[in-house]
C-alpha positions in Angstrom: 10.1 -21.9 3.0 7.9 -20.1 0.0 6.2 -16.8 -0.1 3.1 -18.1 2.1 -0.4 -16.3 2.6 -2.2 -17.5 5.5 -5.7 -16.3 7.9 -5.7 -17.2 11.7 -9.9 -17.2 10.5 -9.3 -20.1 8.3 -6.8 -22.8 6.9 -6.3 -23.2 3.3 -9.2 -24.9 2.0 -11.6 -24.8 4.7 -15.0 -23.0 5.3 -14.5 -19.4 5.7 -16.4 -17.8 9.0 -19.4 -16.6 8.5 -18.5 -13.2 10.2 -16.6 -12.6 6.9 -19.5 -13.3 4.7 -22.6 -11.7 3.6 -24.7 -13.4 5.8 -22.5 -12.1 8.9 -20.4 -8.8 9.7 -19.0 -9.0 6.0 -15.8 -8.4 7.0 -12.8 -8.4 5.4 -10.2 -11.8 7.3 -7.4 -11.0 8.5 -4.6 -12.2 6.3 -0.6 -12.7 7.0 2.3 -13.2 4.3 5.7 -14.6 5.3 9.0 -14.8 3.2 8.4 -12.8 0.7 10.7 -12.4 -2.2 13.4 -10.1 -1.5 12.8 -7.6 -4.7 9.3 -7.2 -3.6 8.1 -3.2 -3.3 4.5 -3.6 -3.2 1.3 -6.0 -2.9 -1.6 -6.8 -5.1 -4.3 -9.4 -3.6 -7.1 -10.2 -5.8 -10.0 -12.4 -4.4 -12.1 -14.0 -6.8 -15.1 -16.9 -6.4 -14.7 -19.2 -9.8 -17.4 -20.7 -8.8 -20.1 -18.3 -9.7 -23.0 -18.8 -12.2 -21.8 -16.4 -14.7 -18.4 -16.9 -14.2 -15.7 -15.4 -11.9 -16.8 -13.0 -9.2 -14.2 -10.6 -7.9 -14.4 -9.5 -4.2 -11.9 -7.7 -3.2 -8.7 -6.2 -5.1 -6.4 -4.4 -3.1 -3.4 -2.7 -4.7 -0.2 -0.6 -3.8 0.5 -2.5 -0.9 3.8 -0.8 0.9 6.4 -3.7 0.5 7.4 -3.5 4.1 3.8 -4.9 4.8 3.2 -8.6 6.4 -0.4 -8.5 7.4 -3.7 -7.0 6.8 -6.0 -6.6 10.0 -9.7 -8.0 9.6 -12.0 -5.6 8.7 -9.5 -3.8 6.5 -11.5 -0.4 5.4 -10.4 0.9 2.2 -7.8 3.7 2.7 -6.4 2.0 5.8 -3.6 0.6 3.6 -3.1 0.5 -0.1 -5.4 1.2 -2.7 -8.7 -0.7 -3.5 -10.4 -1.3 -6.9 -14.3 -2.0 -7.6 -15.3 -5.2 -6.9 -18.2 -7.0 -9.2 -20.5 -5.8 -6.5 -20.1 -2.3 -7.8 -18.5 -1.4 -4.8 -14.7 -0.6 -3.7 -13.2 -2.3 -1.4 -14.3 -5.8 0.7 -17.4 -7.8 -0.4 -17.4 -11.2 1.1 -18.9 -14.3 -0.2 -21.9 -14.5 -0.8 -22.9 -17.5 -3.5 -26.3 -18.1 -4.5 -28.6 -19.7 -2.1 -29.1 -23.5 -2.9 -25.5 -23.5 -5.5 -23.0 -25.4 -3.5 -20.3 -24.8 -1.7 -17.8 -22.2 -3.8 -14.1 -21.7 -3.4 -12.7 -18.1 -3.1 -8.9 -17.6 -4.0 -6.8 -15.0 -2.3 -4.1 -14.5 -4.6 -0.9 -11.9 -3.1 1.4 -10.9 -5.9 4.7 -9.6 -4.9 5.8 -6.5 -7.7 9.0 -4.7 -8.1 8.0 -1.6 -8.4 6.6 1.1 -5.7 2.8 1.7 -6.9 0.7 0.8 -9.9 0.3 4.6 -10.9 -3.7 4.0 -10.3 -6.4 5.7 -8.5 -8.7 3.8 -6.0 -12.1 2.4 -8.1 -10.2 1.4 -11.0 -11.1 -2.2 -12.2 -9.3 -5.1 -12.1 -8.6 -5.5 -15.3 -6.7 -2.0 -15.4 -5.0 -3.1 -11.8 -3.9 -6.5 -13.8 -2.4 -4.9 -17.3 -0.2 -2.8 -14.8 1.0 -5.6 -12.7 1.7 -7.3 -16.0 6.2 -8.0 -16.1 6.3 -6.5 -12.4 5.0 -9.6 -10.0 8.2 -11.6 -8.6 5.9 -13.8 -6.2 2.4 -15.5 -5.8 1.0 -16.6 -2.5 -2.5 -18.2 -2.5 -4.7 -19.2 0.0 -8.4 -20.5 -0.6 -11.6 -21.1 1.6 -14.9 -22.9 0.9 -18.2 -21.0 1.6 -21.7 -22.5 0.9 -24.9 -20.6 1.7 -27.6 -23.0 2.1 
């Protein structure tokens, strides 16, 4: 088997529960990662919506993961484990979908890197641009999952 990222909300590709949407409880899923690579010391997931009208939409980006980590509970709150940047809603931590009324279904990726190293050497409310140029030569495994929200 491969590095694997996976919800008990959701299978890859299909419609994300409202509960973890804007229109519900905006919660964060819970999400569950199983053989990871070997030299892996820490996690980065990134969730993005390329779908948006002005282009991708981050979510959610979560950094400095411990390594010995396999899940992340629903309704994650930042400081509960690793690090979280400032999402494109101006806001750190979790914001679920939430597309434009009327645009179609949009698909968000959850993308878990694996990194060598310990910790990114960043403070919570970076962006995800800083959170990316340090991952940059350190990720050593990618697990994706995606889910389909539409907001009618």
């Amino acid at each position: 088997m491969a590095f694997a990222l996976t919800s008990p909300a959701f299978a890859n590709g299909a419609v994300i529960p409202t509960r973890f949407t804007c229109d519900g409880q905006d919660l964060s899923p819970q999400l569950d990662w199983t053989e990871t690579p070997t030299s892996a010391k820490s996690f980065v997931l990134i969730v993005d919506d390329p779908d948006a009208p002005s282009g991708t939409f981050t979510h959610w980006v979560l950094f400095d993961i411990p390594g010995a980590a396999r899940s992340l509970a629903a309704g994650r709150k930042p400081g509960d484990v690793g690090l979280a940047a400032r999402n494109d809603f101006s806001r750190i931590g979790y914001g679920g979908p939430c597309p434009p009324r009327g645009h179609g279904p949009h698909r968000y990726h959850f993308a878990l890197s694996a990194l060598d190293i310990d910790n990114l050497g960043l403070s919570a409310g970076v962006s995800r641009h800083e959170v990316e140029a340090k991952m940059r030569g350190h990720v050593v495994g990618m697990a994706r999952l995606m889910g389909r929200y539409e907001r009618k």
